[in-house]
N, C-alpha and C positions, 0 to 999 in steps of 0.2 A: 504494500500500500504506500501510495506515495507522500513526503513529508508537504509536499506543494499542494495546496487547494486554490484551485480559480474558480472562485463563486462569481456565477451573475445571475440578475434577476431580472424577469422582462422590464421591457422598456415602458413607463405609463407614459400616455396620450398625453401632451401637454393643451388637452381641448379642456379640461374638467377636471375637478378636483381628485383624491380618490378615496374609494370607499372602501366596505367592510370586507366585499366579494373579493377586492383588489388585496385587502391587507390576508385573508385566511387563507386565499389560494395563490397567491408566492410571496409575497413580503416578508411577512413573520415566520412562516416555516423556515425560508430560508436566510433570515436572521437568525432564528432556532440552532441551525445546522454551521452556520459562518460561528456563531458564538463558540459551539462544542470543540468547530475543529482547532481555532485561538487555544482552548483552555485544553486542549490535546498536547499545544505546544505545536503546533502546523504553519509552517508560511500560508497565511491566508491573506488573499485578495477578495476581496468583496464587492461587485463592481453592478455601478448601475447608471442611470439619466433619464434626462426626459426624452420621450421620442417628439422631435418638434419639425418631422413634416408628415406630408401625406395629406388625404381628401378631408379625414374630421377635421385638422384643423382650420384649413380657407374655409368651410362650410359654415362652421361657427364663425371666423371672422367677417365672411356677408352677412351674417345672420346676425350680429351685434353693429353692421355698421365699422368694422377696423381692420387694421391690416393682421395679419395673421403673425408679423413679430408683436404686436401688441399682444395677442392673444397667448402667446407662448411665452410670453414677459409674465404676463399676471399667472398664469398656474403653473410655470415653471418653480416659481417660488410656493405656490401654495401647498405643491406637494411637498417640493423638498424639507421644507417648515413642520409639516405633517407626520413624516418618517422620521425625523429627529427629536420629536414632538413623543414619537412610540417608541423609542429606542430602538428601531432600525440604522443597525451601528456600518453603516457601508463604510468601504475605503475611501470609494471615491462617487460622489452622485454629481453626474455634469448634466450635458447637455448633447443633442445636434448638430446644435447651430454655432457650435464651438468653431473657432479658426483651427484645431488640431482633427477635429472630426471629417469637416472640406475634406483637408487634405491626404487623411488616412483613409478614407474612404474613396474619392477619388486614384490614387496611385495603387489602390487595393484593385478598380477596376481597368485601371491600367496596364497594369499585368497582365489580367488574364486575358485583356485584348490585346496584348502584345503577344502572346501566346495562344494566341488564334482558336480562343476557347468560345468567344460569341459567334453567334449567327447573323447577318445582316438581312430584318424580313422586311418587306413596304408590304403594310394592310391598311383595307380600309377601315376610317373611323370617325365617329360623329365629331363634325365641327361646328361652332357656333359662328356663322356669317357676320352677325351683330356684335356678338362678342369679342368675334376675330379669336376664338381658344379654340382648339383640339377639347374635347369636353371627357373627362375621369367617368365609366360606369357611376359614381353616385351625383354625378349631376345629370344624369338623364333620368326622367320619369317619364312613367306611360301607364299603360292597362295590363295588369299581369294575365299572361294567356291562361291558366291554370284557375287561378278564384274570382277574375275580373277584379280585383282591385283598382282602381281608378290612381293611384299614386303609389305605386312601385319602381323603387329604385333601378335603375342598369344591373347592377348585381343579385340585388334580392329583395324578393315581396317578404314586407315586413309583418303582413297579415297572415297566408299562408305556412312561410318560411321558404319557399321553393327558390334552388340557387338559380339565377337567371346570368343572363348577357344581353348587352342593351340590343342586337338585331330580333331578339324575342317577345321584346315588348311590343305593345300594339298604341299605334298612337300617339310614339315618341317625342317629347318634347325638351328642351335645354330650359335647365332650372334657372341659368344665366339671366337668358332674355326671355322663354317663355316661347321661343319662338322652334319653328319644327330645324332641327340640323338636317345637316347634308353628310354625307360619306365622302371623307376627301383623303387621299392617298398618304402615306405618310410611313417614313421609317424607324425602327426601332431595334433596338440590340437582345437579340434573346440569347437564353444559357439553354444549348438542352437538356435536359435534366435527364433525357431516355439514356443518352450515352454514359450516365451512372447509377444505370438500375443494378446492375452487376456488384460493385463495387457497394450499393448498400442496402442488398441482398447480402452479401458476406461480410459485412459488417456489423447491421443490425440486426439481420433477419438470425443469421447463425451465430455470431457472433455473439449478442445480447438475449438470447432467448429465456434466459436463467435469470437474469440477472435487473432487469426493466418491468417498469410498472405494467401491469398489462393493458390498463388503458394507454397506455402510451404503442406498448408493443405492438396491441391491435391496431389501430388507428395507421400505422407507417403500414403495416401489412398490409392494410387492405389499398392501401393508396401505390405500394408498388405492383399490388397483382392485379389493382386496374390499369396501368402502363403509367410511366411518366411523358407528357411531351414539352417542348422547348416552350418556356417562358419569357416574355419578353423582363429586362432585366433596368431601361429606361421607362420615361415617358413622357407625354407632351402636356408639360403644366410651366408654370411658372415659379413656383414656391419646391425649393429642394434643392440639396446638391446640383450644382450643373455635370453634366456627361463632360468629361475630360477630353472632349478630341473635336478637332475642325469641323467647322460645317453643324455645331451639334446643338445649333443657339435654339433657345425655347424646350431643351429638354433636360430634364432632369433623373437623376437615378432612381429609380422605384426605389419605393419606400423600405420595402422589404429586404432589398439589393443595402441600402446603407443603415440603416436602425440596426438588424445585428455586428454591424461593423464597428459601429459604438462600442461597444464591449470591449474593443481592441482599442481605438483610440482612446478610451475612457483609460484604460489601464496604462497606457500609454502617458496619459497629462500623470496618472497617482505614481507612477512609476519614477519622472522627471521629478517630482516632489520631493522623491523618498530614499534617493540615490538606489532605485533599482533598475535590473534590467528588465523588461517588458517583454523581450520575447524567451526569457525564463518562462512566465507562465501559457506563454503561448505556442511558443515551438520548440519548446524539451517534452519527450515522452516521460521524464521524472513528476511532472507537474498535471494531476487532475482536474478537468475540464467540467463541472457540473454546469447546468442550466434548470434556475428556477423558473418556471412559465404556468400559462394556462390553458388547459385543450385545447385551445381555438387558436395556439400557436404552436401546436404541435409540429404539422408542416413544416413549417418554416424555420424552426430549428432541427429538427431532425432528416431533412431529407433537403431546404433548398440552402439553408447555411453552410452544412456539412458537404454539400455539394462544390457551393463556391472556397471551399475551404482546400475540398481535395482538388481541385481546377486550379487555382493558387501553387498549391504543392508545398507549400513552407508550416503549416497551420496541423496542429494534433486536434483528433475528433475529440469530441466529449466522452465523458467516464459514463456519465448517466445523464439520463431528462428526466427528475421527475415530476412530470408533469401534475396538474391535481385538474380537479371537475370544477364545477359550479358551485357557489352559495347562495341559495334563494334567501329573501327575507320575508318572514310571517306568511311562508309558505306562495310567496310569488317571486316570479324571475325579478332580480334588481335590474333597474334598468335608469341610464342617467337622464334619457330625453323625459320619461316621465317621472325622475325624482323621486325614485323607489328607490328609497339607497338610507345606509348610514352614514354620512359623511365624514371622514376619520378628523379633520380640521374641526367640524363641530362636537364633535363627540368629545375631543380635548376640551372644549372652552367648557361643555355644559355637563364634564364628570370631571373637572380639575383633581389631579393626582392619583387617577384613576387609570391609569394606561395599563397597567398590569392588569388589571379585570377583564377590560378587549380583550387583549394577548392571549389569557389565559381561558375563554371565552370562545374567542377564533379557534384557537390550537384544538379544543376539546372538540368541535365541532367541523372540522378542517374536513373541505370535501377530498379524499384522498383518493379515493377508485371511485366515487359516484358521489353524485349534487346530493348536498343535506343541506339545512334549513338551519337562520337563525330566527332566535324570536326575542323579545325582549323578558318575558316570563320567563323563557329558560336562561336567560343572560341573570335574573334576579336570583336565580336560585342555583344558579353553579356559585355566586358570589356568594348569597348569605349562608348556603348550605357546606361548600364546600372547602371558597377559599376564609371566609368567616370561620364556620362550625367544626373545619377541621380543620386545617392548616396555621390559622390565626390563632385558634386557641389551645393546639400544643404548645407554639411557642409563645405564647402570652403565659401558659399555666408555670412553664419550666423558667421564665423570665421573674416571675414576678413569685416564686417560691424559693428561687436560690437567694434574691433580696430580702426575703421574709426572712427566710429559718439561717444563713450564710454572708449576710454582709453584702451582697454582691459578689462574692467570690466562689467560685467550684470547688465543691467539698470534695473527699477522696474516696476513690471509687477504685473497682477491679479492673484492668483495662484489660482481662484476658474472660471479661462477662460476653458470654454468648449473643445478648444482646447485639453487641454493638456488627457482628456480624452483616445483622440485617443493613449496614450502611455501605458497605463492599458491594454486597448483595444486590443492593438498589443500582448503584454508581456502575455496575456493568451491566445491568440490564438496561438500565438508561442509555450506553453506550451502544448497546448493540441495535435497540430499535431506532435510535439516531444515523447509527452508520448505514441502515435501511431506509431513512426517509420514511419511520412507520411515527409521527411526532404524536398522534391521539396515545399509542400504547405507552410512548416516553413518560409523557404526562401522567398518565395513570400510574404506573412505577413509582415515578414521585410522590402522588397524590397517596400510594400506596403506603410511604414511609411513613409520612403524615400520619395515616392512620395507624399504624401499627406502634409511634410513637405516643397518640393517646388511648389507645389500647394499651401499653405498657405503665405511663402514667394511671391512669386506671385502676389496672390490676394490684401495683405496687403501695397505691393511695397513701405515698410520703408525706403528704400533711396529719395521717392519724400516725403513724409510726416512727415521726419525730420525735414522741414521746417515749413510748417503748422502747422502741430498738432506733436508733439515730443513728447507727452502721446501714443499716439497710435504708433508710432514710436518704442518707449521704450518697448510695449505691446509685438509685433510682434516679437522683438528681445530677450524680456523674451520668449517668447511662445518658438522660434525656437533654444535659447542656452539650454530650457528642452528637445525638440528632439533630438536634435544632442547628448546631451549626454546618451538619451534615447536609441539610436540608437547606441553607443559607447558600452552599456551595452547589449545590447542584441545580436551585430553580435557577439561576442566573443567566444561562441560554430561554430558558421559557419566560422569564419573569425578572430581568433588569433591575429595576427601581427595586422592588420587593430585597431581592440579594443585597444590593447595597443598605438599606434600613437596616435588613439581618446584620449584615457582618458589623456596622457600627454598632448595634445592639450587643454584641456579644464580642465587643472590640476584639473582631476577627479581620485576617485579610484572607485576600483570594489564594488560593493552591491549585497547584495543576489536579485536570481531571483524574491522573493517573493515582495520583497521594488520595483522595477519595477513595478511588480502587481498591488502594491496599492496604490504608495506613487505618486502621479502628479509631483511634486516639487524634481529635483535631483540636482537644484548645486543652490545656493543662489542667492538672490538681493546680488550686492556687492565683487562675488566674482572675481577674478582674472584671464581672462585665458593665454594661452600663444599665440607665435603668431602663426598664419596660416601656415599651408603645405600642399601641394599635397599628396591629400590619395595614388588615383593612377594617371597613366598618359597613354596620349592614347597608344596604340598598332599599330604602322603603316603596312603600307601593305605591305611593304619591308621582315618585318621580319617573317609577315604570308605566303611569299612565299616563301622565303628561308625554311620554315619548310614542307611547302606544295612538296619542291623541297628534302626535303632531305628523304620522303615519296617515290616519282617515282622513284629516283635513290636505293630505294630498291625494289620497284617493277619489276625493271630493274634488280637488280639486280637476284632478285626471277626466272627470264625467261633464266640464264642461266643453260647450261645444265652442265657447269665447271664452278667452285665458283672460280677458279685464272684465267678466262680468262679476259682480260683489255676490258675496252669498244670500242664498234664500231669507227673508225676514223668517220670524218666529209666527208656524201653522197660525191659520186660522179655520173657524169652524164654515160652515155652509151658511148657520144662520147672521153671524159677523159678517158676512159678505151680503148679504143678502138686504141688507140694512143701506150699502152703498148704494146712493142714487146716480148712476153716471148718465148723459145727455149731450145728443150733439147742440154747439150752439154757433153762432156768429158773432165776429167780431163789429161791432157797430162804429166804436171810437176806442181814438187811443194817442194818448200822451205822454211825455215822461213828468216824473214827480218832482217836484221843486227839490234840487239839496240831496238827490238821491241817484246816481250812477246810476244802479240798477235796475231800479223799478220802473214799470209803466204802469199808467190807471187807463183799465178800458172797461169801457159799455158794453154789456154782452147782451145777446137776444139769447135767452134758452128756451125758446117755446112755450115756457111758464111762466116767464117776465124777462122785462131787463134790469138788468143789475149790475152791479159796480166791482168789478175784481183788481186788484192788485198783484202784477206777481213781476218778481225778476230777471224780466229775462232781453233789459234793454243791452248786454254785451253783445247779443246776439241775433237783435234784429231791431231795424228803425220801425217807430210808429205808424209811418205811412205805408210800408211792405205789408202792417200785419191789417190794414180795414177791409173788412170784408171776407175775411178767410176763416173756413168754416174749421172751427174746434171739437176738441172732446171737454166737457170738465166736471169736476165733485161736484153738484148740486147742493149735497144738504150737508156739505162742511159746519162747521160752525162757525159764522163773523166773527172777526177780529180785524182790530186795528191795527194796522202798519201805517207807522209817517203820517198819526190822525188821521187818516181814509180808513172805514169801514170796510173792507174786503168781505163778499159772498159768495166767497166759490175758490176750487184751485184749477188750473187746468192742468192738460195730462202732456208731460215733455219727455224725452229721453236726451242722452249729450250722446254726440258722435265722436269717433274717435279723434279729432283736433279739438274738443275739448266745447265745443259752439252746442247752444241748445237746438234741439227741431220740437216742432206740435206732432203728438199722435195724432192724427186726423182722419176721417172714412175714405174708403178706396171712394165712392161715389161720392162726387160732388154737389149733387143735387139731394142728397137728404134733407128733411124739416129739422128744421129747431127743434129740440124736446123729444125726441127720440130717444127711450131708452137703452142703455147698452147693456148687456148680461147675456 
């Protein structure tokens, strides 16, 4: 096994913030895994950024109105803030749109076009006349042939699911201008990917059969025994790497082509930092290659990275992918366009010092071979049940009984008590479901000690036998101050902040994972600890509804069919409504009010009378515009005075979207006055 770890983790979108889905299925695991293999004593590299090109992000940037560096400006920080925020301990977390990325990525496909490993194809492809762009699958929309959805992307109905290609839609339209494209000729650089079906056939297929998740393992398998063909490797956009070679203006590297390249350039700036060399961890077969991702990047690391890596010729495969599944929330897919998400930046500001509870929260619930589900109910009761009821109150019982009955100091105990076994015990089982990428069984190992530590407290009940027998008093509390700090050293991969509390608490320091392994004995007869705190504290139900609430009221929000219209008033009955007099009427006269912006006074005919209403809405229209034009209004309001004028009535308005009032008023213009509406 080798002493070199090169962790990376996929790259996040810099379109949006990220979420829970984002941290359980490769963040935190493989901060999990980077932590273990440090405290292994491993060269570990940890390497990540933001991905800041590709279609989400110009999508969102017309969609706000800015340029698409703006938009990778703002959530480029928002995540990185976010990760450091959880104790996601990367080496190095950049960026794209770095000057060392251009350039490593760029001369990366350099190479391989010098080495006659592209294809040169001219196809046709929708362009926008109006726009003057070559237009990306997600700006074309059309009619999905499959479920007739009316607005289906070039790649995929979002209603169905069905993968598409924009010549499939019916009805095609540029999201640009709106207007129908053309098919206009145009060239692009494709990698075949068929000419390394061989090579990862006997690398993966035979090669990793033992040894890879099998979600990962199926997923390549099935994608090489459907064939591979040549991929285009550029494209015709504007935002991205430029294609390194003459004649190549208005194209850029597919997204896919330079975002895992990152990974290299990325290590590449941590490297310059750190006086090391960077292609240690990339082109020594001494040095392991993992990738943390999510299904829906399986491809692309396993079969088109690994591809342009062996086309390269300088570049070692990866040791392992392992990949994880999905995390629903409250039993529905997260999704960012509708705001079904936890927000890992909110979730810091509105559980302050709570990061460890996510972590530990995520991890237990981590979709590893298939999509599992978060909820906030179960988020309340792994904390108050387990990191609370067991984990907190071992080491609160064994803190706060060696200050009672010892000064603060560890009384003297057997270090050759069978107990302490169970610590060795734990610390290699830890180790090896880690070394597997199995992080739910890790946690429970741990969680394991936990309890076996106030099962021992427990059974030994040293606060009654301090009086009797105060050797075995001493015994139980030797025994349970080697847990606690046992347990201080080992969550530290799972639970960061937590481990540091512990070890101040038991004015301990860190030790290599191995001395855990072996050593029974971690903090002395004699030593000193400090005084007791609350690890965690419970979660009440107040605040898991409030979150439970701020969930429906986007669900609510999701069901309308206009994103500014205000929520429904508070129900009313049939017979409250029914009390409403509404009536078309006529405006007869109309002035503005002395000393009053706003208001006009007009004469209304209701076919019941005329009458005198007062209402606000002189920003919006002159006096003269409004005689004569037939209204809707409350009839049996009750009068009241505005500005001394007696007001008899409201009428009925809505505001349009620049902010101007309009009158509800009858499609037929020829209605009487005094017509009731209902």
């Amino acid at each position: 096994m080798s002493n070199r770890k090169m962790i990376t983790a996929a790259l996040p979108y810099a379109n949006g913030p990220v979420h829970i889905g984002h941290l359980a299925g490769v963040y935190i695991p493989a901060d999990v895994y980077a932590r273990f293999q440090r405290r292994l004593g491993k060269d570990v590299a940890f390497i990540c950024g933001s991905d800041e090109h590709g279609i989400p992000i110009t999508i969102r940037a017309k969609k706000e109105g800015v340029t698409p560096q703006d938009i990778v400006d703002k959530y480029h920080e928002i995540i990185k803030k976010s990760f450091s925020d959880l104790g996601i301990s990367f080496d190095e977390y950049s960026r794209t749109t770095s000057k060392k990325h251009y350039e490593t990525s760029q001369d990366f496909f350099k190479v391989l076009y010098e080495k006659g490993k592209f294809t040169e194809e001219v196809s046709e492809q929708y362009f926008d006349e109006q726009a003057g762009e070559f237009l990306a699958d997600r700006y074309i929309v059309g009619t999905c042939p499959n479920c007739g959805n009316e607005n289906a992307y070039g790649d995929q109905c979002e209603k169905c699911g069905s993968t598409l290609s924009p010549s499939e839609l019916i009805n095609p339209k540029s999201m640009l201008s709106g207007n129908v494209p053309i098919l206009k000729d145009t060239k692009n650089w494709y990698l075949p990917l068929n000419e390394y079906e061989d090579f990862l056939n006997e690398w993966i297929i035979e090669g990793h059969k033992d040894d890879w998740k099998p979600n990962v393992y199926g997923q390549v398998k099935s994608w090489l025994n459907d064939g591979l063909k040549p991929r285009a490797m550029t494209r015709d956009l504007n935002w991205g790497v430029p294609v390194p070679l003459p004649n190549a203006e208005g194209k850029v590297l597919y997204v896919w082509f330079d975002a895992p390249i990152g990974y290299i350039s990325f290590t590449q700036e941590w490297a310059e930092k750190n006086g090391k060399d960077w292609k240690d961890y990339w082109q020594s077969e001494s040095s392991d290659l993992v990738h943390f991702i999510g299904k829906d990047n399986i491809v692309f690391h396993c079969i088109i990275f690994p591809a342009m890596m062996k086309a390269h010729g300088d570049y070692i495969m990866p040791k392992n992918v392992p990949a994880f599944e999905f995390l629903n929330l409250e039993n529905d897919k997260i999704s960012t366009s509708r705001n079904w998400a936890v927000w890992a930046h909110e979730y810091v500001e509105e559980f302050p010092g709570q990061q460890d509870v996510l972590r530990y929260a995520l991890l237990s619930s981590a979709p590893e071979t298939k999509d599992n589900n978060f909820t906030w109910k179960d988020f309340q009761t792994k904390n108050n049940s387990e990191l609370v009821g067991i984990f907190g109150n071992f080491i609160n019982r064994v803190a706060v009984l060696i200050h009672k009955y010892y000064d603060g100091v560890v009384p003297q105990g057997d270090i050759n008590s069978p107990e302490l076994e169970e610590i060795n015990k734990a610390a290699k089982e830890i180790s090896g479901f880690l070394e597997n990428y199995e992080f739910r069984n890790a946690l429970t190992a741990l969680m394991n000690l936990a309890r076996f530590g106030n099962q021992y407290l427990q059974a030994e009940e040293p606060w009654k036998t301090i009086k009797d027998s105060p050797e075995k008093a001493a015994q139980s509390l030797f025994v349970g101050a080697q847990l606690a700090v046992a347990l201080a050293q080992l969550c530290e991969p799972f639970m960061p902040f937590s481990s540091e509390k512990l070890l101040t608490m038991f004015n301990a320091a860190q030790v290599n994972w191995s001395d855990v392994e072996t050593q029974s004995v971690l903090i002395e007869t004699g030593h000193k600890i400090n005084e007791a705190s609350l690890l965690f504290s419970k979660i009440e139900d107040s605040v898991i509804e409030a979150q439970i609430e701020k969930l429906e009221q986007t669900k609510q929000n999701n069901k309308k069919t206009n994103p500014n219209a205000n929520p429904m008033k508070e129900e009313i009955s049939f017979d409250d409504f029914a009390k409403i007099d509404l009536r078309t009427a006529t405006i007869l006269e109309a002035e503005k009010v002395e000393k009053a912006d706003k208001l006009l006074k007009f004469k209304v005919d209701t076919g019941v009378d005329i009458r005198t209403v007062v209402s606000g809405v002189a920003e919006s229209f002159t006096p003269e515009e409004l005689i004569g034009k037939q209204v809707m209004i409350l009839l049996n309001l009750a009068p009241r005075k505005i500005r001394g004028i007696e007001s008899q009535g409201m009428f009925l308005l809505t505001t349009k979207p620049d902010g101007k009032l309009s009158f509800v008023t009858p499609d037929d213009s020829n209605v009487e006055n005094g017509i009731e509406i209902g």
